[in-house]
C-alpha positions in Angstrom: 2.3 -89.3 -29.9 4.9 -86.7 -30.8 4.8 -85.3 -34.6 6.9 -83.6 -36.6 4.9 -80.4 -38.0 6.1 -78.1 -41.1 4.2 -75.2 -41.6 5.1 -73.2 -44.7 3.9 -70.1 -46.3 5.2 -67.5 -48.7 6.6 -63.7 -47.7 4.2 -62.1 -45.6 2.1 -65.1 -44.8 2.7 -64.4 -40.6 4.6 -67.3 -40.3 6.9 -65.9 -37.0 3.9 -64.7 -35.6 1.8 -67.6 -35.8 4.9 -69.6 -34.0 5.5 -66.5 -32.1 1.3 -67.0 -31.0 1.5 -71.1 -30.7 4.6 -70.1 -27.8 2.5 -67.8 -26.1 -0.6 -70.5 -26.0 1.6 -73.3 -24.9 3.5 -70.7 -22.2 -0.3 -69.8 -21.4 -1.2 -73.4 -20.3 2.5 -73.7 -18.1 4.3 -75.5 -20.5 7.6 -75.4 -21.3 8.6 -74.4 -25.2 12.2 -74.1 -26.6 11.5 -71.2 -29.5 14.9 -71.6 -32.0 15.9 -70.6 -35.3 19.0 -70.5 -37.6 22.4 -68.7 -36.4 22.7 -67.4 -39.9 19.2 -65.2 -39.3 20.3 -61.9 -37.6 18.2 -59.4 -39.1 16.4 -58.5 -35.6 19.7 -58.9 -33.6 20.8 -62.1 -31.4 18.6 -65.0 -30.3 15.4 -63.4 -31.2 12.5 -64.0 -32.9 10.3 -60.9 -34.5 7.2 -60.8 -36.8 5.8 -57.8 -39.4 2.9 -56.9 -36.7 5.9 -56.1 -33.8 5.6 -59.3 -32.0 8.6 -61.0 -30.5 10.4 -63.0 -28.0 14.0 -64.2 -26.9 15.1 -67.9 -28.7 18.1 -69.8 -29.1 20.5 -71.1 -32.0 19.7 -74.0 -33.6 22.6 -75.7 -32.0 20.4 -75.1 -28.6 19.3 -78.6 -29.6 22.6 -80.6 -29.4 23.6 -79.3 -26.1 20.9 -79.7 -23.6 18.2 -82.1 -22.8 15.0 -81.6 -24.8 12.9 -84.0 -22.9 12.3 -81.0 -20.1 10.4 -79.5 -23.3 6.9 -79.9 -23.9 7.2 -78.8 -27.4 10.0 -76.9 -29.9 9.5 -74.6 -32.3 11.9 -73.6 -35.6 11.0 -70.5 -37.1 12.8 -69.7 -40.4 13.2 -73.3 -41.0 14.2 -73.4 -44.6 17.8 -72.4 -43.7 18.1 -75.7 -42.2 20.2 -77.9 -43.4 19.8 -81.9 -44.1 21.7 -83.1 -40.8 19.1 -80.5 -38.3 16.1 -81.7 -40.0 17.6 -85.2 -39.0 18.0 -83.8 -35.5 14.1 -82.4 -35.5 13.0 -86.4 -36.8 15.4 -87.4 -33.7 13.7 -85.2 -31.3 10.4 -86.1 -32.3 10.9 -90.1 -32.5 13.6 -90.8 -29.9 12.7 -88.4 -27.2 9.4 -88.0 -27.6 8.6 -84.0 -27.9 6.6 -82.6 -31.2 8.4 -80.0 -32.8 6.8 -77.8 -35.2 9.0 -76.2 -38.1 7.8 -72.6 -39.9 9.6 -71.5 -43.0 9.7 -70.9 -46.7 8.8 -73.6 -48.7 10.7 -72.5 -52.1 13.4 -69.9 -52.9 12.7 -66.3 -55.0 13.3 -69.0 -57.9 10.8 -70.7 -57.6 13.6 -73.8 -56.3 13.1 -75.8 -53.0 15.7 -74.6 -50.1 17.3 -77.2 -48.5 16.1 -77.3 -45.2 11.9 -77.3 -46.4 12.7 -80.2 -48.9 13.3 -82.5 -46.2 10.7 -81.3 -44.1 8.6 -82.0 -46.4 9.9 -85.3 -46.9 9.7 -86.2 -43.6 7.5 -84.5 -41.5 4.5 -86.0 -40.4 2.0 -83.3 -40.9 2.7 -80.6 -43.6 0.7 -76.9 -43.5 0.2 -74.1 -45.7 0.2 -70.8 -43.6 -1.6 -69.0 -46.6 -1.6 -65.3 -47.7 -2.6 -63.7 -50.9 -1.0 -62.0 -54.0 -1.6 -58.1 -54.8 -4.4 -59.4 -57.5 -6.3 -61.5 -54.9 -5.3 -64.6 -55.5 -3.4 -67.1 -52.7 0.5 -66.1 -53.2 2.7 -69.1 -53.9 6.2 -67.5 -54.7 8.7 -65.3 -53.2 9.7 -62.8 -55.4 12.8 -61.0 -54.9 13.1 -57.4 -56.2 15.7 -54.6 -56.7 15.2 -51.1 -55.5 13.5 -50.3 -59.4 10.8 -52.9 -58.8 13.0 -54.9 -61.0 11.6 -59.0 -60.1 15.3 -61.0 -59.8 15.4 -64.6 -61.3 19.3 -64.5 -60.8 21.7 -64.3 -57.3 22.3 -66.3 -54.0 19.9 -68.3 -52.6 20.2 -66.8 -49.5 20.3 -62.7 -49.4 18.5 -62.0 -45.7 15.2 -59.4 -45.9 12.1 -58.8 -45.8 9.7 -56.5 -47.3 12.5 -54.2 -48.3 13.6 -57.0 -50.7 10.7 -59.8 -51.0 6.8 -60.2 -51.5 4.6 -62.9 -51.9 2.9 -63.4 -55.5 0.8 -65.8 -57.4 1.9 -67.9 -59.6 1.1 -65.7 -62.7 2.8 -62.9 -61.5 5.7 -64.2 -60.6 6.5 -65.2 -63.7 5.3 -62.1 -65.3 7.3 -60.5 -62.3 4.7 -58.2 -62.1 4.9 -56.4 -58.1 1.2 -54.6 -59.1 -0.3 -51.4 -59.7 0.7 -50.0 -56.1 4.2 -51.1 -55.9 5.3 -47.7 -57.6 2.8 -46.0 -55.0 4.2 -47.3 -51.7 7.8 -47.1 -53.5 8.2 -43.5 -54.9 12.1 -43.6 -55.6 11.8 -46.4 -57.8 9.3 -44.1 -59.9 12.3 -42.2 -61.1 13.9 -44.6 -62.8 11.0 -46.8 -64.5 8.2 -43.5 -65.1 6.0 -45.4 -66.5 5.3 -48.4 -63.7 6.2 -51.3 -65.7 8.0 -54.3 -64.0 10.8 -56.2 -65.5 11.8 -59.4 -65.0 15.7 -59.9 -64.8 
């Protein structure tokens, strides 16, 4: 029986490369997989799909799933996910319920806020089977929250929801240090401009 997956992690938890991985296995075993993902994500160029550890492949728009017949498919798969809105999650329960093929979601479950984005509140509202693709803080301990930061190591709390990056911009953190907004002891290490303007390595939370 098709199932409706959502697999969430924070920043840096390989999400695109473990959908990028469970392509390849289904591809491996001659089965046919429609990879998609929001229009709105261009940050690697045009209908594609890229991951922090270089590995990629050719997808399609979201709207890929209106126009042609699904049921050729033996699975789908939605990277970036939390862009969604409430209507495509409705299309992913269609997919899954009226036709038959299990799609599997990946994306951000909450925003550099700490606040749900639209897309991963309904999946987890309605998908069958919910995931935790896990990675870990700077301190050790499993990162929870995506913290957004400015070029001075500066951890936001204020802006658009939706401001496209990735490790230029965001990082996964614990709890704890989120709301300390504390990036670590390396962040000024790995980030020498940011030195100059805040000597003394202390994050601020704005």
């Amino acid at each position: 029986m098709a199932k409706l997956y959502f697999r969430y992690g924070a920043m840096g938890s390989s999400k695109s490369a473990n959908a990028l991985m469970v392509r390849y296995n289904y591809e491996e075993r001659n089965q046919k997989v429609l990879l998609v993902k929001p229009e709105l994500d261009k940050r690697d160029g045009d209908r594609i799909v890229t991951s922090r550890c270089g590995l990629s492949a050719p997808c399609e728009y979201f709207d890929a799933l209106y126009d042609r017949d699904v049921r050729q498919y033996d699975c789908v798969i939605v990277d970036e996910a939390q862009f969604l809105t409430k209507k495509q999650v409705e299309r992913l329960v269609e997919i899954v319920d009226d036709e038959g093929v299990p799609v599997i979601a990946y994306g951000l479950r909450a925003d550099f806020r700490g606040e749900l984005f639209e897309g991963s509140k309904w999946l987890l509202a309605w998908a069958d089977t919910i995931e935790e693709v896990k990675t870990i803080c700077w301190c050790g301990k499993k990162a929870t929250y995506n913290a957004r930061f400015d070029e001075n190591g500066n951890v936001l709390r204020e802006g658009e929801q939706i401001v496209l990056g990735a490790n230029d911009r965001y990082v996964g953190l614990c709890r704890k240090h989120w709301r300390e907004g504390n990036l670590g002891p390396d962040w000024y290490i790995t980030h020498p401009r940011a030195a100059t303007h805040n000597p003394e390595g202390q994050q601020r939370t704005e």
